[in-house]
N, C-alpha and C positions, 0 to 999 in steps of 0.2 A: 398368425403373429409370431414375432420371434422368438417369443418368449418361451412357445413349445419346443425350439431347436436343441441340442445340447449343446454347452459349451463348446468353442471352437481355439479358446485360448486359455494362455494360464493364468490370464486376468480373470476369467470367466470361473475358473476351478475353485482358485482362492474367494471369490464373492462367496462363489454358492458354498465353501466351506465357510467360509465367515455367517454367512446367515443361518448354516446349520446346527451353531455355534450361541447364537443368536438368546441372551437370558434378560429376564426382566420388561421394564418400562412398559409395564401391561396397563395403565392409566393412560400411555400415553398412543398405545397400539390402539386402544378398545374405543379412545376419544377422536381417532384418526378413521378406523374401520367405520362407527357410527355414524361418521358425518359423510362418508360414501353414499350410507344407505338411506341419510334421507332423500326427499323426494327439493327438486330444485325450488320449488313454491315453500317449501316451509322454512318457517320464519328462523329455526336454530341452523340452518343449514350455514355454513360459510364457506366462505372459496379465498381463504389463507391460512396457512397455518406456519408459525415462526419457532423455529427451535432455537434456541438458544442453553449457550452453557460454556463452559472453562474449554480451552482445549484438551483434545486428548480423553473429553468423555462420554465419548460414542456420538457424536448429532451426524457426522458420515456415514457409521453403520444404521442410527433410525432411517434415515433415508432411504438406504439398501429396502431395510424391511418394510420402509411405506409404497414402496415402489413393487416390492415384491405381493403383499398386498393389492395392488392396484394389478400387474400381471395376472394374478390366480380369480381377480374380477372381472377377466377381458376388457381391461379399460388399456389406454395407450399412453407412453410417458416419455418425457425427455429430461436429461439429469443435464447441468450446468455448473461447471466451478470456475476456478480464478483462470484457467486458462484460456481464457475467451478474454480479450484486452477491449472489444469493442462495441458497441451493440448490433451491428451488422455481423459482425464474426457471432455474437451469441444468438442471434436469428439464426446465422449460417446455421451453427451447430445443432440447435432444435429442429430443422428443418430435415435435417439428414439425420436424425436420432429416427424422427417419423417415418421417414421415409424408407429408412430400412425394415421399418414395422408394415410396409406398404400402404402408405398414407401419405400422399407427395402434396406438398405446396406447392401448387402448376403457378399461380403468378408472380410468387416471394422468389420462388428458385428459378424461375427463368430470370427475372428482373436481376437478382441479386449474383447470377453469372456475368451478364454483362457487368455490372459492377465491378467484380472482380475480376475480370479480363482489362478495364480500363483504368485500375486502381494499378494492376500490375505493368501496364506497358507506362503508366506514368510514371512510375517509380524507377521501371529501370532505363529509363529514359536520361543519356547524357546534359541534355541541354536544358531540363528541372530544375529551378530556382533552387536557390539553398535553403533549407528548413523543409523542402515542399515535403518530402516524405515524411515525417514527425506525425503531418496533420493527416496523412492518408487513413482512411478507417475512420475520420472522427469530422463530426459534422461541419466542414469549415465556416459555415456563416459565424459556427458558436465560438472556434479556437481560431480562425482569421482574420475575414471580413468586420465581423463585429467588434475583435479588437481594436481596429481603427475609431471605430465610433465612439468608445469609451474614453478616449484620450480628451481630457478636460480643460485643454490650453495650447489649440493645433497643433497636435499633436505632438508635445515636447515629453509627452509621459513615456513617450519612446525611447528616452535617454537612459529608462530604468535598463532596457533591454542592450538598444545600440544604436541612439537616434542616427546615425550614418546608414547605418545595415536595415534598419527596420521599420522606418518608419514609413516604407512605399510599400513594405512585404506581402502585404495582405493583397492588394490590388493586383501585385505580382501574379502572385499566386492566382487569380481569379481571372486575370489575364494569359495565362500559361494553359490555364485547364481549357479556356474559349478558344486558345489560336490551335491548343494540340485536338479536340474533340467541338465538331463540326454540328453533329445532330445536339439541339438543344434540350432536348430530353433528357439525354446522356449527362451533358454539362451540370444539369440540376440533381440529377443523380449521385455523379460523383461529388458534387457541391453539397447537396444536404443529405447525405444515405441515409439518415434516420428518417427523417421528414419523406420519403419518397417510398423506403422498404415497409415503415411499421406497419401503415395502410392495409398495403398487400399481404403482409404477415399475418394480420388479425384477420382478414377479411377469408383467408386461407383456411384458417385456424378454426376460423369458426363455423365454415361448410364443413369441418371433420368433425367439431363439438355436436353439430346437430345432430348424429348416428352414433357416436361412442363419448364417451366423458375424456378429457384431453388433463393429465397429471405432469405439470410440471415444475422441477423440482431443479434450486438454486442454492448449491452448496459453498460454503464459507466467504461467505459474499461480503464480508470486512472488507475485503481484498477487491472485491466489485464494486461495491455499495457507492464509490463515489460517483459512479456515471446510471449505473444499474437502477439504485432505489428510485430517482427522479422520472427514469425512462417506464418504471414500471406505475407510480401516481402518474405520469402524463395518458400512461394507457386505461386506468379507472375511469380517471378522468373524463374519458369520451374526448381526447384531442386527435386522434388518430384513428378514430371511427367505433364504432358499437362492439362491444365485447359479448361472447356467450356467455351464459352461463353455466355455461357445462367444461370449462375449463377451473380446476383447482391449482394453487401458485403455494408452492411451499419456500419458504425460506429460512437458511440455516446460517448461524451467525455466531461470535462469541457474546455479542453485544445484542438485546433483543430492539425489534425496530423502534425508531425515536418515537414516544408518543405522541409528540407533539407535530413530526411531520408527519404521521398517519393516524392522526386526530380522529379524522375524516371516515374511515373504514374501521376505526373501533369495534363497532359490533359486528362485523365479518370479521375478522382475527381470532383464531383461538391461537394463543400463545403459551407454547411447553415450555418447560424450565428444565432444565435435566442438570441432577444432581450424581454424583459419584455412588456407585451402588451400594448397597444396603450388603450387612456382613450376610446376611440370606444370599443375598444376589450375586455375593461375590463367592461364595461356598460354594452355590448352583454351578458358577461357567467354569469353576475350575472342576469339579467335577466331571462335567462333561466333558471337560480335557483329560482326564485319565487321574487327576491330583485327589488321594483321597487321603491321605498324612494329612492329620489335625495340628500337627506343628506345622508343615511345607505351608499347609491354608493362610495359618495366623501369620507367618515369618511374609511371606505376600503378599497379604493384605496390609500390614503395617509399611512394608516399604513402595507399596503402591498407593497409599492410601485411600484405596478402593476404586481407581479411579481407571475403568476401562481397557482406557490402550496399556497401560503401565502393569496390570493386571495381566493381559495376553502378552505382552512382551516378557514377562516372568515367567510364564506358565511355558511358555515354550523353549526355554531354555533352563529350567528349574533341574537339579541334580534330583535323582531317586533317590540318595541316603540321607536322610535326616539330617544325620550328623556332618554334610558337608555344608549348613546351610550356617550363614555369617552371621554375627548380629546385629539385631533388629534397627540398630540406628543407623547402619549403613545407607546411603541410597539406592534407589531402584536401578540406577545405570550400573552402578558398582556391583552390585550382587548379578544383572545379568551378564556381566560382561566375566566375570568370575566363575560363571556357571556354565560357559562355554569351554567345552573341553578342545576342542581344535585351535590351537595357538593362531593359526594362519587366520582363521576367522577371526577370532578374539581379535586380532589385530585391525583386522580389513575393516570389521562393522564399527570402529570406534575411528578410523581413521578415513571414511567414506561420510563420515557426519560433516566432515570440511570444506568440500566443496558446495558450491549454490545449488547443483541440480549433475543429476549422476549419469552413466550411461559404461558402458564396456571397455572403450577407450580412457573415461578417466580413472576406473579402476585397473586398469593396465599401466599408466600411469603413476598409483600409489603402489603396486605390487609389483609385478611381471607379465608378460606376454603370455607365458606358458599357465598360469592361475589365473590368468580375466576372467575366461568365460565360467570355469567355477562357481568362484566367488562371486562373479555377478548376479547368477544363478540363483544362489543362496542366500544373496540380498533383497533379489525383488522377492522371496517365499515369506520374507519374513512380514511381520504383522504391521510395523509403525516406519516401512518403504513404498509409496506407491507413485505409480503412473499418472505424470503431466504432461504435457505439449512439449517443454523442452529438455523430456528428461521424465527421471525418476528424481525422490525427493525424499526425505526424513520428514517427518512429523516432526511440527515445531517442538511438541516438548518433550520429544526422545531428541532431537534436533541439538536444545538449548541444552540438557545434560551432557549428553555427548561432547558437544564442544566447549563447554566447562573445565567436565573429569580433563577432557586432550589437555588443552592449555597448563591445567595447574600443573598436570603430574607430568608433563614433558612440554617446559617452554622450547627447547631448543628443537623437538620433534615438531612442534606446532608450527613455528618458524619455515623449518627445512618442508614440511610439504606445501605452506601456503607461498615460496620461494619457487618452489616447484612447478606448480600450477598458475603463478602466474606468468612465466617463462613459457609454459606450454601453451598458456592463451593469446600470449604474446606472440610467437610464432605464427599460431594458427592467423591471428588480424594480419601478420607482413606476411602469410601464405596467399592470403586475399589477391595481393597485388594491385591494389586501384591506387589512384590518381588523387591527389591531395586535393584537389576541388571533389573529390565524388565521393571519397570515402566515408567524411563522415554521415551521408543520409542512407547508407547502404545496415537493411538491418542486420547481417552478418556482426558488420567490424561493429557497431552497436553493440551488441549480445558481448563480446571478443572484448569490449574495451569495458563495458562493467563488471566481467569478471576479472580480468586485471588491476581497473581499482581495488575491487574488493581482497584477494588475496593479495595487493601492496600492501593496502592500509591493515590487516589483520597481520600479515607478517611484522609491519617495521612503521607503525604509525607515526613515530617520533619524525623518520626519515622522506616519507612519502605524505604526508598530510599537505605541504605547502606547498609541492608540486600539483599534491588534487586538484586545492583551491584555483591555482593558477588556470587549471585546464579546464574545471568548472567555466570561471569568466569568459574562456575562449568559446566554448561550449554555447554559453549565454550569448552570444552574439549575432549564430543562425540556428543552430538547433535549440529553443527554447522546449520543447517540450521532452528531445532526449535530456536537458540537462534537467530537467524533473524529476528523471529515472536516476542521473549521478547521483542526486542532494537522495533520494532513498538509498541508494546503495551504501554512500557514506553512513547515514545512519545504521543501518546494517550493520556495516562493518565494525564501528563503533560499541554496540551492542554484544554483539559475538565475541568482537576481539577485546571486550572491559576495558575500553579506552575513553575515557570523561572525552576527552578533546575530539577524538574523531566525531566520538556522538553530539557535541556541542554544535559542531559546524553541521554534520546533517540536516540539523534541527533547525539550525539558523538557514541554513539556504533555504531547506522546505518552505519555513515561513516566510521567507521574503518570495518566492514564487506564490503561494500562494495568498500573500498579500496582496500579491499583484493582480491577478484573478479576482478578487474581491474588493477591487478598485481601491484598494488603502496604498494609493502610490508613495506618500509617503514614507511608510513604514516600509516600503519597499526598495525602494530607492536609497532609506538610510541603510537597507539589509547587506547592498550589492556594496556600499563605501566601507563598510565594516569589514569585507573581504577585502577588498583593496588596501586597507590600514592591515589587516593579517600578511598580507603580502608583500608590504614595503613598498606598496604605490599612492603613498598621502595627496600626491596631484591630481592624479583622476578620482579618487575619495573627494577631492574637493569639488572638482570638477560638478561630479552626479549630483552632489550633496546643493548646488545652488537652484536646483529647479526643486527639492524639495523645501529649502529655506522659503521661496518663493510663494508655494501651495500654502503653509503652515501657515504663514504669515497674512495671504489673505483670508485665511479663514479668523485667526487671532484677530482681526481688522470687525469681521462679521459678530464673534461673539470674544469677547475680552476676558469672557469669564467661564472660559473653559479651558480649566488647568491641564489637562492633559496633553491637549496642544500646545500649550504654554510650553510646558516641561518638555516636550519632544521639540520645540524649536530651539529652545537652549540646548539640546542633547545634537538637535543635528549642527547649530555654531560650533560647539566643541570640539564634534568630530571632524569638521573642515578647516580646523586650528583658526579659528575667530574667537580664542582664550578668551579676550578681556570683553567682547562682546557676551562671549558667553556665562562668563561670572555676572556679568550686571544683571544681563537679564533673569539668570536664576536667584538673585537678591530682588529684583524684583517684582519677581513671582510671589516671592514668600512674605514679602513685606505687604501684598495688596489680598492677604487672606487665603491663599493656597488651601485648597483641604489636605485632611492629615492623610484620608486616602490616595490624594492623586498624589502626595511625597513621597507615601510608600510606594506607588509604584516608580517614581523617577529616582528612588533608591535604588530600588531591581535594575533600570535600565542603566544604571553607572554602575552595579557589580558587573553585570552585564559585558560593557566599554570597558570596563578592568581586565576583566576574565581577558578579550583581544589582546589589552595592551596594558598590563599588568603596572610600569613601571611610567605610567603619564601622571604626573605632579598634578596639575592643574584637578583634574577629574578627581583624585583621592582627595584634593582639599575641596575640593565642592561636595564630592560624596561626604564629608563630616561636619559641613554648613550642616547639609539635609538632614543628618540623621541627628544632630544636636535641634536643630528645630523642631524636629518629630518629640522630642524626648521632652519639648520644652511645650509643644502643643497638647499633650497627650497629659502632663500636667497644668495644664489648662491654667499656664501663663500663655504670655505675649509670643505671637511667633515666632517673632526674630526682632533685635533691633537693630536700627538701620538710622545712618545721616540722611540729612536734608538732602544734602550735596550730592551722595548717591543714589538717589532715591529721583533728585531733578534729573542728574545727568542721564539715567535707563530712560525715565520718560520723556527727553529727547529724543534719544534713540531710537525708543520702539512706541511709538505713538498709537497704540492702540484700542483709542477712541475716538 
C-alpha cells in the first residue's frame, strides 16, 4: 500500500508534520477507532460518521487522523473536497485515489475514460450548441432535457431564461450529442454519466470491500452538498445497485447533515460535534510547538480563542520575547502579521489573501519577478494555505480577516491590487483569442471572466455593479448554468469587499435561479424584471413580467384565498408599471381579510422594490397603506377601510371567484 512509501512531496511533509502535531479530540478518535473494530453483524456498528463544526476548527485535520488511523489498519481510503465540481469527477477522483493504493475499478475506470474522451471532443467541438458545455459533467436528462418538461404552459416558462434562445435548447442539445456520437451506448453515457457510472462504481467498489474495508472520506462538503448529499441517499437507497458493507462514508461539514433528509439512516450516524480546544488542549499543541511562556500561552489563546487553525497560525509566527507580545484585545491576524519579522513577507501574506485562488505567477504579480518563487514558497509552509485543483487558497477564516485588516487599514492599497489583478485576468481571457460565438462555453475565459467580476466589483463596486448586472442578462441567455457561478461570485464579492449592494444583487440573482429550479416560475421571472428595472430596461421588465401576471393570476382564479399570491400579483403589476391596477388590487387584498402575516411579508417584498428603485412614488405610498394596516390589524381593529366604489371597481377587475 502507499501508505508504506515516504513522502514524495511537500504536501506529503507538511501532513505528516501536521499530524505529528496532532492534540486532543480523543472522544472523538477512540469513537472513530471503536467503530473500525467492530465486527460488520454488530448491531453498534455504523458506516457514517459526520463531523461538523465552525470553520477553522480542525474537521480537515480529524480527517488526516481518521484516515491515518485507517492506513496503520491496512484498510484503503480515498479523501474527497470541493474540488470535484461533479459526481463523475468525484468517482473519477476516488477511483484513482485507489488505484494508486493498487486497487483499480476495471469497469468504472474503463467506462469513465471513454466518458471523458467524449465529454472532451464535445466540448471542444466548434459546431456545439451554445450553453452545451455548462451541462458537460452533469447529468443532462436532470439540467436539460427534463427542463423542457417542467414548463407548465408550452413552454412559455422559457421567457424566464430566453424564450427565443431557449426554448428548443434542450432537444438541441440531445440532438448534437446523437448526430456527433453514433454508438448508443456512448450517447447514454454522456447523456446520463451518473445513471451509467454509479452502477459500475459501486459494483467495483464492492469486489474490493469484500477483501479490505474501503474508507471514504468527504471533506467540506457545504460546498458539495448541493449535488453530493442526494447522490450519496440515492446510493443507500439501493437505486444504483447493492452496497457493501465494508465500506465506511465520513463526512465533514460546517453544518451537520439535515435530520430530516437523513431521517432514514439515523441509527447508522454517529455524529461528532467539534468544539474549539479546551485551555489543556491548547496548552498541549503549543507546547509541542516549542511555546512554553505562560504569558505567549494565555496572550494566544485569548486572541485565538482556542480555536485550532488561529492557534497554529500564531504559534508559528509568535515572537520569543514576552515582552514583544501586543495586547490581548488585538486580533489574531493583527498580532500575527506583527510577529513576522520579514517585512517582504508581512507584506506578501496579507496581500495574497485577495485573490480567489493563488499560484507563483499571481504572486509575481503582487510583488516581483525576482521574489515569486520565495514567497510562494513560504506561503504554501504555512499552516491556514493549502492545495486545490485551481490553485492554492487561504482558509476562509484566516481568508475573511485578512481581507478585513487589507481593506480597512489601506482602502487605496486594496483598490490598486484588486485594479491590478483584474487587468491581469483580463489580458489573460483576450490572450485566449476565440471567436465571440465560442468563447463564452470555453472553461478557460470562464475561470478568466469571474475573476475579473470579482476584483471589478471588490475594487469599485459603485462603478462596475450595473455593468455586472448587464452581463449577467446577457449571460442568462445561453450559459444558464455559468450565470449560476456569476450571481455566486457577485455574492463573493459583495461579502469580501463589505458592499450591501453587491451582496444584494448576488443574493437576488441566486434566488431567482434558483427559483427557477424549484419550479416557482414566478418568483422567478419577477427576479429576472427586477434586474431589468436595476438597469434602465422597464420594457422588457414588462415584457417577462406578463407571463408571470398570467401564472399568478390562474392560480388566484384556483384558490382566492391565498394571500401570498395575492400580494405577489400586485407586486408583479407594479413592477410592470400597471400603477393603478396595482393599488386596487392591493386595497383589495386588504379589504377581503389579508393575514397580518402574509402583509408582513408584502411589506418586505416592497422594501425589497425600494431597495431597486428607491425613489418610485406609487410603491412608498402602497408600502404605508401596508404598514398602517398592519398597525391597525395588530390592534385588532378593522383592517383597512375601503369605498363601495373601490371595493366594486377591483372586483371588476380581478374576478377571482
Amino acid at each position: 500500500m502507499n501508505t508504506q512509501n515516504k513522502p514524495k512531496s511537500l504536501q506529503d511533509i507538511i501532513k505528516q508534520r501536521q499530524q505529528s502535531n496532532f492534540v486532543g479530540r480523543e472522544d472523538q478518535i477512540n469513537r472513530f477507532s471503536q467503530n473500525l473494530a467492530l465486527s460488520l453483524e454488530d448491531n453498534r456498528h455504523c458506516f457514517l460518521f459526520n463531523v461538523c463544526g465552525q470553520g477553522g476548527v480542525g474537521k480537515t485535520t480529524l480527517l488526516r487522523q481518521f484516515r491515518k488511523i485507517a492506513d496503520e489498519a491496512k484498510m484503503i481510503s480515498a479523501y474527497i473536497d470541493e474540488a470535484e465540481k461533479t459526481i463523475p469527477e468525484v468517482m473519477g477522483r476516488i477511483a484513482e485515489e485507489l488505484e494508486q493504493q493498487g486497487y483499480r475499478l476495471t469497469q468504472f475506470s474503463d467506462r469513465y475514460k471513454v466518458y471523458c474522451q467524449k465529454c472532451q471532443e464535445l466540448e471542444t467541438d466548434p459546431d456545439a450548441p451554445q450553453g452545451f458545455s455548462a451541462f458537460v459533467g452533469k447529468t443532462m436528462v436532470k439540467t436539460g432535457v427534463r427542463l423542457a418538461r417542467r414548463v407548465p404552459v408550452g413552454g412559455a416558462v422559457f421567457d424566464f431564461v430566453d424564450g427565443d434562445a431557449l426554448a428548443n435548447q434542450a432537444g438541441d442539445w440531445a440532438s448534437y450529442v446523437a448526430k456527433k456520437i453514433t454508438n448508443k451506448d456512448e450517447v447514454h453515457l454522456v447523456k446520463q454519466p451518473e445513471e451509467v457510472l454509479t452502477p459500475l462504481f459501486l459494483q467495483d467498489i464492492s469486489k474490493i470491500a469484500e477483501k479490505i474495508p474501503v474508507l471514504l472520506f468527504f471533506d467540506t462538503s457545504e460546498r458539495t452538498g448541493e449535488f453530493l448529499d442526494n447522490w450519496l441517499r440515492e446510493i443507500l437507497e439501493g437505486r444504483h445497485g447493492e452496497v457493501s458493507l465494508n465500506i465506511l462514508i465520513t463526512i465533514a461539514s460546517r453544518q451537520e447533515l439535515d435530520k430530516n433528509d437523513w431521517a432514514s439512516y439515523e441509527g447508522s450516524i454517529i455524529r461528532l460535534h467539534l468544539e474549539p480546544f479546551t485551555e489543556e488542549e491548547a496548552q498541549q499543541y503549543l507546547t509541542r510547538k516549542g511555546i512554553t511562556d505562560k504569558h505567549i500561552i494565555e496572550v494566544i489563546s485569548n486572541l485565538s480563542g482556542n480555536l485550532p487553525l488561529l492557534i497554529e497560525m500564531l504559534a508559528d509566527a509568535h515572537p520569543n520575547d514576552p515582552n514583544q507580545l501586543i495586547e490581548p484585545s488585538s486580533s489574531a491576524v493583527k498580532s500575527f502579521l506583527r510577529w513576522i519579522d520579514d517585512p517582504k513577507r508581512r507584506q506578501v501574506v496579507l496581500d495574497a489573501a485577495i485573490p480567489r485562488c493563488l499560484n507563483r505567477d499571481i504572486i509575481a504579480q503582487l510583488r516581483t519577478e525576482e521574489e515569486a518563487d520565495e514567497l510562494f514558497t513560504w506561503l504554501k509552509e504555512t499552516s491556514f494555505v493549502n492545495e486545490h485543483s485551481n490553485g492554492w487558497v487561504y482558509h476562509d477564516v484566516v481568508k475573511t480577516q485578512m481581507l478585513c485588516h487589507k481593506r480597512l487599514s489601506s482602502p487605496q492599497g486594496w483598490a490598486e491590487i484588486h485594479n491590478k489583478l483584474a487587468k491581469y485576468y483580463d489580458n489573460l481571457r483576450n490572450d485566449l483569442q476565440l471567436e465571440e460565438d465560442n468563447k463564452q462555453r470555453d472553461p478557460s475565459w470562464q475561470s478568466y471572466t469571474l475573476n475579473v467580476l470579482y476584483h471589478k466589483l471588490c475594487q469599485s463596486p459603485q462603478r462596475n455593479l450595473l455593468v455586472a448586472l448587464k452581463e449577467f442578462l446577457a449571460l442568462l441567455k445561453n450559459q444558464p448554468i455559468f450565470a449560476q457561478q456569476y450571481a455566486k461570485i457577485m455574492l463573493q464579492a459583495g461579502k469580501d469587499g463589505d458592499s450591501a449592494e453587491v451582496k444584494y444583487w448576488g443574493k437576488q440573482l441566486a434566488n431567482g435561479l434558483k427559483a427557477y429550479e424549484e419550479k416557482r416560475y414566478e418568483d422567478a421571472i419577477y427576479n429576472r424584471a427586477l434586474v431589468y428595472l436595476a438597469v434602465n430596461q422597464p420594457d422588457k421588465a414588462r415584457t417577462v413580467l406578463v407571463l408571470a401576471i398570467k401564472l399568478s393570476t390562474e392560480h388566484c382564479k384556483k384558490n382566492a384565498k391565498d394571500w401570498r399570491n395575492a400580494f405577489n400579483l400586485a407586486l408583479y403589476y407594479l413592477a410592470a408599471q400597471y400603477t393603478q391596477q396595482a393599488d386596487h388590487f392591493y386595497r383589495y387584498i386588504l379589504s377581503n381579510g389579508a393575514s397580518s402575516e402574509s402583509i408582513s411579508e408584502a411589506i418586505q417584498d416592497l422594501n425589497d422594490f425600494l431597495t431597486v428603485l428607491p425613489d418610485h412614488k406609487e410603491a412608498t405610498s402602497i408600502l404605508h397603506l401596508l404598514q398602517f394596516s398592519l398597525t391597525k390589524s395588530c390592534n385588532f381593529q378593522p383592517t383597512l377601510q375601503k369605498t363601495q366604489e373601490s371595493q366594486q371597481q377591483t372586483a371588476n377587475q380581478f374576478p377571482l371567484s
